[in-house]
N, C-alpha and C positions, 0 to 999 in steps of 0.2 A: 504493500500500500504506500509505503513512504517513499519507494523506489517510481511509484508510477505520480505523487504529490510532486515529486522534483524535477518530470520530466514534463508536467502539467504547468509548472512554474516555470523551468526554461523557455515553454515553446508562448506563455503567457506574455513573460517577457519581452516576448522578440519587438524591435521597436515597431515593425507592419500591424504586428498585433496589437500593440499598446496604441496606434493609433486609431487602427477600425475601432479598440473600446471605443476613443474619443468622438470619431464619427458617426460612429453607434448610437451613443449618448446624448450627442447634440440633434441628430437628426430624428430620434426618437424623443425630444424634449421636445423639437419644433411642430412634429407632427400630433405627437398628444396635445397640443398646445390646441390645436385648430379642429372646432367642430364638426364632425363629419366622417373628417379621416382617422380609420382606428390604428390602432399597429400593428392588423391584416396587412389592411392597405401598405404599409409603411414598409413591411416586409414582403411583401409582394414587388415591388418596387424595387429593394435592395438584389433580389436572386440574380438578375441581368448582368450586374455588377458583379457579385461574388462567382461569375461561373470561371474566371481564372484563375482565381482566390486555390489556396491550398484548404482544404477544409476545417480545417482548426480556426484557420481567421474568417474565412465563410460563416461560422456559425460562432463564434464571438462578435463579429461585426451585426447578426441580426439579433443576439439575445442581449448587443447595447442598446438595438431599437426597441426591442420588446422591452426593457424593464424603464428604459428614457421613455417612452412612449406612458406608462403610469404613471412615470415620477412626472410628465408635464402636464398631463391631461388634470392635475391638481389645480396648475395654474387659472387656468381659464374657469374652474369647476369656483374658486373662491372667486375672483374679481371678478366676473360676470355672470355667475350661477348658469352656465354652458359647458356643462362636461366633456370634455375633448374625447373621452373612453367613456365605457360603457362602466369598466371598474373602478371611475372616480364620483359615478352619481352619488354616492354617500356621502362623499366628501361635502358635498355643497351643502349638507343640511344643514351643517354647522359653520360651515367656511364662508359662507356668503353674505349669512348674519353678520359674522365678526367683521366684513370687510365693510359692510355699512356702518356698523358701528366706530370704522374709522380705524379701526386696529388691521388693516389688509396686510401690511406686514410680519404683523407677529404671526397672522395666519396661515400667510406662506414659508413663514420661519418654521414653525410647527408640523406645517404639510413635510418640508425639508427632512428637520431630521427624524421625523418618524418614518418617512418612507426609507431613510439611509438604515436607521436604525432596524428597522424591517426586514431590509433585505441582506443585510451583513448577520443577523441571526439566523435569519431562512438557509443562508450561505452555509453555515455553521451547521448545522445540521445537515444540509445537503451532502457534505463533503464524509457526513458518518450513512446515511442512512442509504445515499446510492449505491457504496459497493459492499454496503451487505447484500441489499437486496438484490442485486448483480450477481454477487456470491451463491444465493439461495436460487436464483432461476437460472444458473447455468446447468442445472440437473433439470429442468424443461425439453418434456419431449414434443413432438406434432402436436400431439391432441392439445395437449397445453397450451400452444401458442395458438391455437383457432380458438378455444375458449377465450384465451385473452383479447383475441381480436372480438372477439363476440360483445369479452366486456366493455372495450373501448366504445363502441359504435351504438349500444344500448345506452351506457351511460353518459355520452352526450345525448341522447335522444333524450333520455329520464330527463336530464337538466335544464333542456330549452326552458324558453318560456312559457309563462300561462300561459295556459290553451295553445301550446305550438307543440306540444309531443306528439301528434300523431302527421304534423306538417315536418318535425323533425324525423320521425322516422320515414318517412316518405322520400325526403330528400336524400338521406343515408344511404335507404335501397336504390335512387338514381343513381349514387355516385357508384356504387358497387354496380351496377348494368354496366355504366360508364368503360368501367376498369377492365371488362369484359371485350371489348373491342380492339382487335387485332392479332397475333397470332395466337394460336391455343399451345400455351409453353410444355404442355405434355404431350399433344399430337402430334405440333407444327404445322397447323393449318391454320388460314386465315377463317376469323368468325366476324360476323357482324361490320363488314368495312364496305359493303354494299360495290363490292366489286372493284372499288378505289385503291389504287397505290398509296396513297399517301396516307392511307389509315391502318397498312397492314403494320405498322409499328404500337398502333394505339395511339392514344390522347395523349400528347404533351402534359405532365404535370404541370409544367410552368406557363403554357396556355391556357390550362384551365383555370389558375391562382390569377393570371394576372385581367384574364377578363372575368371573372365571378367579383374578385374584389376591387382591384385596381381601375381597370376601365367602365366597369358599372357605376360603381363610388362617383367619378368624375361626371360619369355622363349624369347620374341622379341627380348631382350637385346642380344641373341645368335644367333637369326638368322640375324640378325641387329644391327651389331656392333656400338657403338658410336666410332667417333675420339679417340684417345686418350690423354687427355690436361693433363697430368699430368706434362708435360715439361715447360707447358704454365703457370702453375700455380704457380712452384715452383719459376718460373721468375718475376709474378708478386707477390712474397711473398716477394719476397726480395727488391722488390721498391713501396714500402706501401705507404711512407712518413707519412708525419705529420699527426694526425688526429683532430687536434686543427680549430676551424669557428672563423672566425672573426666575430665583431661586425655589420658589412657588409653585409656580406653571413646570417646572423640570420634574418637581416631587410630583404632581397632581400626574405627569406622561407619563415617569417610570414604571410603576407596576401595569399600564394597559399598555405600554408597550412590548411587556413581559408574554401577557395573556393575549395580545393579537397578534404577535409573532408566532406563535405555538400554532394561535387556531387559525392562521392565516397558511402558514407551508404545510401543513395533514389538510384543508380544503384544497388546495393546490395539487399535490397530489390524486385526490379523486379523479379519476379521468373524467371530464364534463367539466369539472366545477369551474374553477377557475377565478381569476380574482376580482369578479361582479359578485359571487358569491359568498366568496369570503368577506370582503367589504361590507355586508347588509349583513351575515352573520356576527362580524364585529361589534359591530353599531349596535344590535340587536344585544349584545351580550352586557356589553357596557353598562346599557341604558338598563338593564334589569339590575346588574350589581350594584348601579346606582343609587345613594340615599332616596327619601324622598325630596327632598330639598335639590336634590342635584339633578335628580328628573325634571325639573318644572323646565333648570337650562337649556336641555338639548331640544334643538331645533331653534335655539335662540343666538347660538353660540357659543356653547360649550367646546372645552378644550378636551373632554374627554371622548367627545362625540366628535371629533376632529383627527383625536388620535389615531384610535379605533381605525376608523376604515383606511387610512394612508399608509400603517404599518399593516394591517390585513393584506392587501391589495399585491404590495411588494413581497411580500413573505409567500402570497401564493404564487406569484412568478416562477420564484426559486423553488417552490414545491410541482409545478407543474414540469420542471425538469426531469422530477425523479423517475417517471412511467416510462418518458418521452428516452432518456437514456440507458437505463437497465431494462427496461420491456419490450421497447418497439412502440408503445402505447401511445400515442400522444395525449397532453394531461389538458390541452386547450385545443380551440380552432388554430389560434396564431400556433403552438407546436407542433399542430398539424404541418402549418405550411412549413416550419423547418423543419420537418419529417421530411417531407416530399422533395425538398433542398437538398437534406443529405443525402437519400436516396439517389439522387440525379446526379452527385456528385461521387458513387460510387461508394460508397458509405453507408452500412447497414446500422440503423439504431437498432438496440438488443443488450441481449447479457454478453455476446461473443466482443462488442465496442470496448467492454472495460478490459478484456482479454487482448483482441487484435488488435484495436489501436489505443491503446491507452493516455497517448498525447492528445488525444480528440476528448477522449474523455475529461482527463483532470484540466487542461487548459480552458476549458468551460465554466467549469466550478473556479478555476482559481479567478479568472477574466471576471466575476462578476463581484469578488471581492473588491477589484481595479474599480469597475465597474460602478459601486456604490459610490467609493468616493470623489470619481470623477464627476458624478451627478450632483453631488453634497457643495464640490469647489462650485461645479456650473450653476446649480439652484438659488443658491444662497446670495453670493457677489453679486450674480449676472440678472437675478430675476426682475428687476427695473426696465435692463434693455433687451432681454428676452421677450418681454412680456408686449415687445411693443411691436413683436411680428402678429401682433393677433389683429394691428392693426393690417394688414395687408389683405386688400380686397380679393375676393373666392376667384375671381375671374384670371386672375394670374396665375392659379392654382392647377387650375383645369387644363388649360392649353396642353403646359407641362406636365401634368401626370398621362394627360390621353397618348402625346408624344413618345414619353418614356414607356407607355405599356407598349405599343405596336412597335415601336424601333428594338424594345430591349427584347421582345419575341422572334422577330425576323431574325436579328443580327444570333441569334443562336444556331437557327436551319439554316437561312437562307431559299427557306420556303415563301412562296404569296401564298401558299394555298392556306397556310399557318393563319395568316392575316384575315384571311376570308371566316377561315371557323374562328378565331377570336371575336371577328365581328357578332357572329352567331351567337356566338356562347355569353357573349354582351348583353343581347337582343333580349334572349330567353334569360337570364338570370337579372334584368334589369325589370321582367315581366315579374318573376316568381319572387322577386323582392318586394314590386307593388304590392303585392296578394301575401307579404308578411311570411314568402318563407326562408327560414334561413336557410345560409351559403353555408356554413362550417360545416354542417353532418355530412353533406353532399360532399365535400373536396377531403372531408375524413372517411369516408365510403369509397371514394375512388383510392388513398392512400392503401389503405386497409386492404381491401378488396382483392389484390392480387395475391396477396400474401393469406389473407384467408383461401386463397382457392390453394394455394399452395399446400399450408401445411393441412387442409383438409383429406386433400386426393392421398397425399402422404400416408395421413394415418387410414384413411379406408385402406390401400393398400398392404400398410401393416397388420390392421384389423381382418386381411380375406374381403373386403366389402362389407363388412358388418358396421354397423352405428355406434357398437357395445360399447368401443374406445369411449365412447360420453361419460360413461358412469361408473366403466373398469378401474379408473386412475381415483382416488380421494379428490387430488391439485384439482383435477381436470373437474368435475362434477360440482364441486365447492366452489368455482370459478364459474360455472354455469349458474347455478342455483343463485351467486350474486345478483348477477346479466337478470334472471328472472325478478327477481326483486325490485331493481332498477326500473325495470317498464312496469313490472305494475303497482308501484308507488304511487305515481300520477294517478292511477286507475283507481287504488285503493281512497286517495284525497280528494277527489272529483268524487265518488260513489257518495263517501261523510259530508261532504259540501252540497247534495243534492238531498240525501237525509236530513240534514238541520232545515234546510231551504223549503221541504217540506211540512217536516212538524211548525215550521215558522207560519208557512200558510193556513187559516181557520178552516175549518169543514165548510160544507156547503151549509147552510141554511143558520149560518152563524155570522153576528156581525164582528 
């Protein structure tokens, strides 16, 4: 382990690497900063760029973006109550407050080091709990890794949104069709390419990422204007105040910085959850430990309800590593896409990653210790002139990401035809976006998808063609039986929510 920590730290080191963290960082600050674009987007965007990247700095250059992308989305969430991410809407319940009340700098002093503080814990733990459990599935056989794939693809389904689990599953099973298209790796026959050369290879990952997220995102941005806070911003730039915490305010963060660290990287880890989730389970934990007196705060401005979801949020980052490196699993949609990254880079995420390439491995975990603190110098000094990209109007936005998607797809083939189905895949994902369904299960369904077909045929073959493999192994059945719980979760809360709904309503002939 300490042999693979020092080679994880040489290759961390290296100055390419030390500066993708800073590019990371900064361009994941600017993109959580601005509403709309998530750190999908932001990393969808970067793959074009990393494909001559060595993969060490391939994938520290995107999980700068991904953890900058939370650390900025704070920004915007307190001075405008405009969440830049999905996993800073907590932030704003209490961040927003405090920026009217004039204190917008201590607020973002707060957001600062809790989300540092966050993720330099989550780090800390990361660095114990990935290569155990690395350790423990490297005795994983077939049937194991298709149950796992089962559980990844269920438990983001289980996690959508209200009323979107049976739109998340739908989309999962598209993306596994999807992944179905082009040679069949057991026969060697073309399936499903409708006679076309240019699909006997299959779907480009990176075609599929960067019009699902990338080029839809921009083009919605035009059919679906945001407000525009540029008025709103420049007013709260200019009433920042102090960004100095009292001795006071330090004691009051410490111990929820303690407990949303904890319960921020184990939500992280769930595959599905992710740090929308951990954020409102923060909040939510807080606000009960809370006195009564201290309750009346939150929602007003509390520091404690400020805390909570900033050190959540980052601490699930670091926790969504853990599936996504020792399993193969991805623990979010965005580690989906760096799934599909390092896949295409030739790079299997797995238990075999902390074996065969173990400089991939530890330079990740070490890059994000870099990583905090480079966010902590850039947040803290810079958040005055950072803050004043939020003034820059959407329209400049757009040109440049629609640009960057179809040039950084082409320049990979060298295909038009590439360009044609990006169009496409635009088209219909900018449709099935209106209609509220999500893109993640669907591009985690295609991730997945092949590798489930893989180690499935595997073990029916080890099995003779029997099914039995499901419930032969303990791993394997106990990993199913999760997957089963996961869906009907929803099914079980939706059932009690239709039960109270009704005893709620009177009988007939009653008023």
């Amino acid at each position: 382990m300490l042999e693979g920590i020092f080679s994880g730290l040489s290759t961390a080191v290296m100055p390419i690497n030390l500066l993708m963290v800073v590019v990371g960082c900064f361009a994941g600050t600017f993109i959580g900063m601005l509403p709309g674009l998530g750190p999908i987007t932001a990393i969808a965007l970067m793959i074009p760029i990393t494909y001559g990247f060595d993969p060490s700095t391939g994938l520290i250059l995107m999980a700068g973006v991904y953890y900058g992308a939370i650390f900025g989305g704070s920004t915007s969430s307190i001075l405008i109550n405009a969440p830049g991410v999905a996993g800073t809407v907590a932030t704003a319940f209490d961040g927003y407050p405090m920026a009217q009340q004039g204190h917008a700098g201590k607020a973002l002093a707060i957001a600062a080091y809790s989300s540092f503080s966050g993720g330099t814990i989550a780090a800390i733990f990361l660095l114990v709990a990935a290569p155990a459990l690395a350790s423990v599935s490297l005795s994983f056989q077939s049937a194991d890794y298709f149950a796992l794939m089962v559980l990844g693809l269920t438990a983001v389904s289980a996690f959508a949104g209200k009323g979107q689990v049976l739109k998340a599953i739908t989309m999962t099973l598209f993306g596994i069709m999807l992944s179905t298209i082009g040679t069949d790796p057991a026969a060697g026959v073309a399936r499903f390419t409708f006679g076309s050369m240019d699909l006997v290879d299959g779907i480009s990952f990176l075609l599929l990422a960067m019009s699902t997220f990338a080029l839809s995102e921009a083009l919605l941005q035009i059919l679906r204007p945001t407000k525009d806070t540029r008025t709103d911003e420049q007013k709260a730039l200019r009433n920042l105040g102090s960004m100095k915490l009292t001795k006071e305010e330090v004691k009051i963060m410490t111990p929820v910085i303690a407990r949303s660290s904890v319960l921020g990287f184990f939500t992280g880890v769930l595959p599905g959850a992710g740090a929308t989730i951990a954020s409102f389970l923060a909040y939510g934990l807080e606000r009960n430990l809370a006195s009564a007196k201290e309750k009346l705060k939150f929602g007003k401005g509390s520091i404690r309800g400020l805390t909570a979801p900033e050190t959540a949020n980052n601490a699930a980052c670091s926790g969504s590593f853990v599936p996504l490196l020792t399993l193969g699993i991805p623990g979010s949609g965005t580690t989906a896409v760096m799934m599909g990254a390092l896949i295409s880079y030739g790079v299997q995420p797995g238990p075999r990653l902390f074996v065969e390439q173990p400089d991939v491995f530890w330079s990740v975990i070490i890059s994000m210790y870099i990583g905090n603190i480079v966010l902590l110098v850039l947040n803290l000094p810079l958040i005055p002139y950072i803050s004043r990209l939020l003034a820059l109007p959407q329209q400049l936005l757009v040109p440049f990401v629609l640009f960057f998607s179809l040039i950084g797809v082409y320049l990979v083939t060298f295909n038009t035809m590439d360009i044609h189905m990006m169009v496409l895949a635009a088209a219909i994902a900018i449709g099935l976006r209106l209609l509220n369904y999500p893109m993640a299960p669907m591009l985690l369904g295609f991730i997945l998808g092949e590798m489930m077909e893989e180690n499935l045929r595997r073990a029916l073959m080890i099995s003779d063609g029997s099914i039995s493999f499901l419930w032969e192994r303990p791993i394997t059945l106990i990993i199913l039986l999760i997957s089963i719980a996961f869906l009907l979760a929803p099914l079980v809360g939706n059932t009690r929510q239709w039960l109270r709904n009704r005893k709620a309503v009177p009988n007939d002939g009653e008023m």
